[in-house]
C-alpha positions, 0 to 999 in steps of 0.5 A: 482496523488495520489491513495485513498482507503476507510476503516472503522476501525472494532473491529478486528483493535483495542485494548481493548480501541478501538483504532487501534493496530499500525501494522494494519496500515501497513495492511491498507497500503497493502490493498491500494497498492493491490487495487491501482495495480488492478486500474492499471489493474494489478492483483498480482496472475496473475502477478505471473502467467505470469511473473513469478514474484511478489513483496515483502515488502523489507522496511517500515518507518512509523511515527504515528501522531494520534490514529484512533478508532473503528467504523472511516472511514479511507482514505489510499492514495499510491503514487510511489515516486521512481521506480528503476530496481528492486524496488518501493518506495510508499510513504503511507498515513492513514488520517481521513475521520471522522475528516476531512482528519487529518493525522493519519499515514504515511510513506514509503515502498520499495517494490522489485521485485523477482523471485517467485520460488527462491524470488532473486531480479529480474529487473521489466517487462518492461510492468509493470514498464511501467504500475506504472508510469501511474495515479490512481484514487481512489476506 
């Protein structure tokens, strides 16, 4: 079951036309992802804090279909498509609630699981491998 997180595209995402500068679509995606862990229960400062541990960005792949503009109200899906021992795969989705779910923006990002005090790869807690597998819903 995919994951969907609710934006609106401000000022701030766009260019001097108005339309949404490309790196800020990998900002919607991370957006998504956190609040997709937290309807999991799982909260990253608090991860940290028990585990020791936290993920990182390690991969992203992006394809750009259409331009979202200022003022649209954006759709930002996450959904696992792989979890290994030490990194996920979620595949990522920005499509166009104002034109109907068009699709703006996908692609993939690798996320691994590290140490936090050395950031050296480290195998994911069982409870929170565990935890991913599980449905979200969408905020």
């Amino acid at each position: 079951m995919s994951f969907s997180f609710a934006i609106r595209v401000y000022w701030e995402d766009t260019d001097a036309g108005g339309i949404v500068f490309y790196a800020n679509y990998l900002k919607f995606m991370e957006r998504a992802r956190t609040e997709w862990l937290r309807s999991l229960g799982i909260g990253q400062r608090e991860l940290r804090e028990t585990t020791g541990g936290q993920f990182v960005v390690s991969e992203t792949q992006l394809k750009y279909h259409r331009p979202a503009r200022l003022d649209d109200e954006l759709l930002v899906t996450a959904d696992v498509e792989q979890i290994g021992s030490a990194s996920l795969i979620i595949g990522q989705r920005v499509l166009s609630k104002t034109e109907q779910g068009i699709l703006l923006c996908d692609g993939t990002i690798r996320i691994g699981w590290v140490d936090a005090a050395t950031l050296r790869p480290a195998r994911i807690p069982a409870q929170v491998s565990g935890t991913l597998g599980r449905p979200a819903g969408s905020i």
